[in-house]
C-alpha positions in Angstrom: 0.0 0.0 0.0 2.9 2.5 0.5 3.7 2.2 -3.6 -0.1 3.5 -3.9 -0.3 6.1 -0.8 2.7 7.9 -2.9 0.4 7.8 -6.3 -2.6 9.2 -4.5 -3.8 11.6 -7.1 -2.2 9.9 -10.0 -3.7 8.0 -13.4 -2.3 4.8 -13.9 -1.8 4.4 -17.7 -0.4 2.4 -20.0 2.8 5.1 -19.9 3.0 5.2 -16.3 1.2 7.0 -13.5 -0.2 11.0 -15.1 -1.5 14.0 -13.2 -5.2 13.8 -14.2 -5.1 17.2 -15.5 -3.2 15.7 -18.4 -5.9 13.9 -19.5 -8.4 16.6 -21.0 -11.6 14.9 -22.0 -11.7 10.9 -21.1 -13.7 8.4 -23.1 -14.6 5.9 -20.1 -15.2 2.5 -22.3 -13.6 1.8 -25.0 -11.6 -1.2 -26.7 -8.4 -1.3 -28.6 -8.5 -5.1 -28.9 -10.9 -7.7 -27.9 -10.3 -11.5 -28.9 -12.5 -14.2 -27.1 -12.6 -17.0 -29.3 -10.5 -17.8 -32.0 -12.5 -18.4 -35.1 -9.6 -19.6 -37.5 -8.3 -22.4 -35.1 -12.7 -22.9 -33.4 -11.1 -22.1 -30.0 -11.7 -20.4 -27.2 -9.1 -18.2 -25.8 -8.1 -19.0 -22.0 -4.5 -17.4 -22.1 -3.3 -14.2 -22.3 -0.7 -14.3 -25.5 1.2 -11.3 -27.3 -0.1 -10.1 -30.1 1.0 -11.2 -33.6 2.5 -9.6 -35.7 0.0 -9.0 -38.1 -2.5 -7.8 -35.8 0.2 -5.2 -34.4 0.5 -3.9 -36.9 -3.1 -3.6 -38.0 -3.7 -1.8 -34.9 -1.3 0.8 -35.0 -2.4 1.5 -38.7 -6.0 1.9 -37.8 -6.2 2.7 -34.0 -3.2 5.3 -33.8 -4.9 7.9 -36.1 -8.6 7.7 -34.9 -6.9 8.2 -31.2 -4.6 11.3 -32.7 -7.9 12.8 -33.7 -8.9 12.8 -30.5 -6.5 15.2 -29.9 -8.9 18.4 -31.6 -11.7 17.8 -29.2 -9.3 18.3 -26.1 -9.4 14.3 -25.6 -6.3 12.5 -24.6 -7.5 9.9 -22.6 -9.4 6.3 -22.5 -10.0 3.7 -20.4 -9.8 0.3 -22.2 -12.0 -2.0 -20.4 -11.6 -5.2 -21.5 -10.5 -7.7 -18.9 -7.9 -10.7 -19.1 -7.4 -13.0 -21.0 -9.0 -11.0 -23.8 -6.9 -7.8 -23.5 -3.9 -6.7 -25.5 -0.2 -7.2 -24.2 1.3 -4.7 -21.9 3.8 -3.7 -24.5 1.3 -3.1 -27.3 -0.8 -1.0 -25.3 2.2 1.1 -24.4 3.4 1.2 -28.4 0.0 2.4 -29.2 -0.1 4.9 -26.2 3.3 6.5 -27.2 3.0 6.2 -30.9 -0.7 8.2 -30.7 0.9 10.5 -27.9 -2.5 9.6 -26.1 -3.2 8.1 -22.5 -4.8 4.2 -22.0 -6.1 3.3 -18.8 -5.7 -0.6 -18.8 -8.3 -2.7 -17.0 -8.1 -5.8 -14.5 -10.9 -7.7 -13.7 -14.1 -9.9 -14.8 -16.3 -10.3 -17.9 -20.1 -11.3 -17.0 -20.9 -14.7 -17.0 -22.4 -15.6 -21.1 -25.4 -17.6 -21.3 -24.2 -21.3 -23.4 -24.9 -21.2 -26.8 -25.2 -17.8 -27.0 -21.5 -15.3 -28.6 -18.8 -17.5 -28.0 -20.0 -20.1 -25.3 -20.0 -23.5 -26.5 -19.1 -25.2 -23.2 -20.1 -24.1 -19.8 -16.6 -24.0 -18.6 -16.3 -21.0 -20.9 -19.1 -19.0 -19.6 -16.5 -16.8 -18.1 -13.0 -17.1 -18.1 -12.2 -20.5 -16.8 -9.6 -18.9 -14.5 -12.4 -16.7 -12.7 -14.5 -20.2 -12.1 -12.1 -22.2 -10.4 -9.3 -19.7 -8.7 -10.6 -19.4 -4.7 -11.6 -15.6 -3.9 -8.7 -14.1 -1.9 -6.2 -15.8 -5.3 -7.7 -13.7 -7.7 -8.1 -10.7 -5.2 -4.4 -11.0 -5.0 -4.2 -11.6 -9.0 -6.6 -8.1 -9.3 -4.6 -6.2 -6.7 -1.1 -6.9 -7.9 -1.8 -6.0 -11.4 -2.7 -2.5 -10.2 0.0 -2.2 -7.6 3.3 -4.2 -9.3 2.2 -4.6 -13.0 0.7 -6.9 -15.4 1.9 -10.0 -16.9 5.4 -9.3 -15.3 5.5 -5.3 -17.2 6.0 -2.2 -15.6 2.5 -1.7 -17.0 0.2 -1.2 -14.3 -3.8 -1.7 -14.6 -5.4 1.3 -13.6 -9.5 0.4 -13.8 -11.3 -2.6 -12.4 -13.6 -4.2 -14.8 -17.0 -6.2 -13.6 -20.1 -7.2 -15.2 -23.0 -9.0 -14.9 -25.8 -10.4 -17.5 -29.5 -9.6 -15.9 -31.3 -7.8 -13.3 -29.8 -10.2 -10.1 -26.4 -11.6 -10.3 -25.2 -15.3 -10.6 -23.5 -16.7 -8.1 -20.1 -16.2 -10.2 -21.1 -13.2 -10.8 -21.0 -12.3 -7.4 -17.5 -13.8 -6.5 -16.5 -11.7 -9.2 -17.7 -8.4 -7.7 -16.8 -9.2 -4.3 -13.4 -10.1 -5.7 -13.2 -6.4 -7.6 -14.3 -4.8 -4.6 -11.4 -6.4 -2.1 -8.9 -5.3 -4.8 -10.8 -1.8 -5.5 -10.4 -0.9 -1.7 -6.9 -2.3 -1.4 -5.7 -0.3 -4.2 -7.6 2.7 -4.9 -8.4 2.4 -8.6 -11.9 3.3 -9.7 -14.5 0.5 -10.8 -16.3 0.7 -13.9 -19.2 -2.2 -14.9 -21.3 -3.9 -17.9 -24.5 -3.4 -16.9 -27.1 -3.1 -20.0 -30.5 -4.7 -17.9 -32.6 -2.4 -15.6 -32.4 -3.4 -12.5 -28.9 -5.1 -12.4 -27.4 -1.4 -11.2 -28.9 -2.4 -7.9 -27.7 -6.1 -7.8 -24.3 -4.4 -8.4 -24.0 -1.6 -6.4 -25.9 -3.3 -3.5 -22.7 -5.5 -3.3 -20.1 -2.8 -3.9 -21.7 -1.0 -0.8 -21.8 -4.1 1.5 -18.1 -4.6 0.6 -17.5 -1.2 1.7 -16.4 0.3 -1.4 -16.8 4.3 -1.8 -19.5 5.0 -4.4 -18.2 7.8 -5.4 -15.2 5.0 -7.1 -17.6 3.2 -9.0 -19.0 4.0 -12.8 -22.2 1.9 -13.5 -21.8 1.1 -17.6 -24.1 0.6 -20.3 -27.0 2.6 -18.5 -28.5 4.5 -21.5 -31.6 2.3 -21.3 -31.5 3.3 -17.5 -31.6 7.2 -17.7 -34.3 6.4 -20.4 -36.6 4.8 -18.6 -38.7 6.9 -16.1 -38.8 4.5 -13.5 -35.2 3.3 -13.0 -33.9 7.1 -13.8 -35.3 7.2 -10.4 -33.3 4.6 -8.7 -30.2 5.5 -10.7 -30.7 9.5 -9.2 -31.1 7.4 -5.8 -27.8 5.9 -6.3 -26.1 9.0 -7.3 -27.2 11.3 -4.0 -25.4 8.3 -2.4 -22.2 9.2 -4.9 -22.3 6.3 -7.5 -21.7 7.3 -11.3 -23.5 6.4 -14.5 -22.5 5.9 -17.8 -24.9 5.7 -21.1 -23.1 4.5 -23.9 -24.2 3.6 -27.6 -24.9 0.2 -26.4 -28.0 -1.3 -28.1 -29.1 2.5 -29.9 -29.8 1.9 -33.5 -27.3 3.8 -35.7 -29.1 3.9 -38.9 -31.9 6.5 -37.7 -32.0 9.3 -39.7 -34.2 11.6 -37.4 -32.3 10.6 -34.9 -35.1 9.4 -32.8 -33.6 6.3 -31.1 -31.5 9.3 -28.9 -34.4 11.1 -27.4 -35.0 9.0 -24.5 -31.3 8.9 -23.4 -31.4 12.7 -24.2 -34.4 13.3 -21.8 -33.0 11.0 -19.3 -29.8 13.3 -19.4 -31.7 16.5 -18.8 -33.9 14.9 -15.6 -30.3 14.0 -14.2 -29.1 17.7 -14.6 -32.5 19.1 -13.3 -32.1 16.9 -10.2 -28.7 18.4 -9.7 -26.2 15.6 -10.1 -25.2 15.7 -13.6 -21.6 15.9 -11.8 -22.7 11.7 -11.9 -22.5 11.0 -15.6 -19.4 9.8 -17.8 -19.8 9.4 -21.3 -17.7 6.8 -23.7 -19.1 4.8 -27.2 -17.8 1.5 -26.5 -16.2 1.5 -29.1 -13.0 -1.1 -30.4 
């Protein structure tokens, strides 16, 4: 904990720890790479490898410039919040990081547990990452915490988010080792957690967790929530959560893009407006999920 108590007030990124006023604007969830199954080979990933060569150098030909755009708008910063195995190396993030001059935020943590037979899952010992099902608690508490506080995968590159997620209204009960997992590590370290969360009613499963842990609201960024803020009803418990310090995010999760009035956004755009009406638009983060 000393290592942390002298970066109080610091970013973790994929370039080392930053003032936060470095940052400018910060996209809060967003992917540079994402591989879960391999659909060449009809397997599913389980092990964090470096990235070919290929695929390097696909991503610094296509990410690096939409990132240096980023630049104009006063943006400098994302958090990329995919979790292991599914991740990029350490060193790649850093290469794209330096070579776009822009910040990463790397995460640690857990994806929600997938339904068989649905994406990827074609077994149900790769519902989640198999590493996540069988590892007691307090091991992967230990795996979380010293990715954030010595680095990942044996780098100096230090995780600097805790990813969680869960797939409907009340959590599983993997789902809930995860979270109580994330929270151990949130508190032992300091970083911020930020969550899939895309059914109503699952931003009380989650946080109701988070707060018996003991984690501070005020760390924790509730993801996916457009539907959320849209909907009368559970804008109601979301502004509930926020007066008690939690944070929301809407993202274009689920949003039709091919509307050409543009009427898919109005909900999400009244939803926004109740939240700044009721005072706490300090509470919302914005990012497009996008990889």
């Amino acid at each position: 904990m000393t290592m942390m108590k002298s970066m109080s007030g610091k970013v973790l990124t994929a370039r080392g720890p930053v003032e936060p006023s470095s940052l400018g604007r910060v996209l809060m969830h967003e992917h540079l790479h994402c591989d879960m199954y391999n659909w060449a080979m009809q397997t599913f990933i389980e092990k964090e490898a470096p990235a070919s060569p290929e695929r390097r150098a696909y991503l610094l030909k296509e990410a690096v410039p939409h990132l240096k755009a980023c630049h104009a708008h006063d943006c400098h910063a994302y958090c990329d919040v995919t979790m292991p195995p599914w991740r990029c190396w350490p060193d790649l993030y850093r290469e794209v990081a330096e070579a776009a001059d822009f910040h990463i935020i790397v995460a640690t943590g857990f994806y929600r547990e997938v339904e068989v037979g649905t994406y990827w899952v074609k077994k149900p010992e790769h519902r989640m990452w198999p590493t996540a099902i069988s590892a007691p608690l307090e091991a992967l508490v230990e795996f979380c915490s010293k990715e954030i506080l010595e680095g990942i995968r044996g780098s100096p590159l230090r995780a600097g988010v805790i990813k969680l997620g869960t797939s409907a209204s009340e959590m599983t009960e993997l789902e809930k080792k995860t979270f109580r997992i994330g929270a151990r590590a949130q508190k032992a370290t300091g970083v911020h957690i930020t969550t899939h969360c895309t059914r109503l009613g699952a931003e009380t499963s989650q946080l109701k967790i988070l707060d018996q842990e003991g984690v501070d609201l005020r760390r924790v960024v509730i993801g996916h929530t457009a539907w959320h803020l849209s909907d009368p009803a559970c804008r109601k418990v979301c502004l509930d959560w926020m007066k008690r310090g939690a944070n929301f995010l809407p993202t274009n999760l689920g949003i039709p893009t091919k509307d050409p009035d543009g009427k898919q956004w109005e909900g999400l755009i009244a939803g926004i407006h109740r939240v700044f009406d009721a005072g706490h638009g300090d509470k919302l983060v914005f990012g497009l999920d996008s990889g």
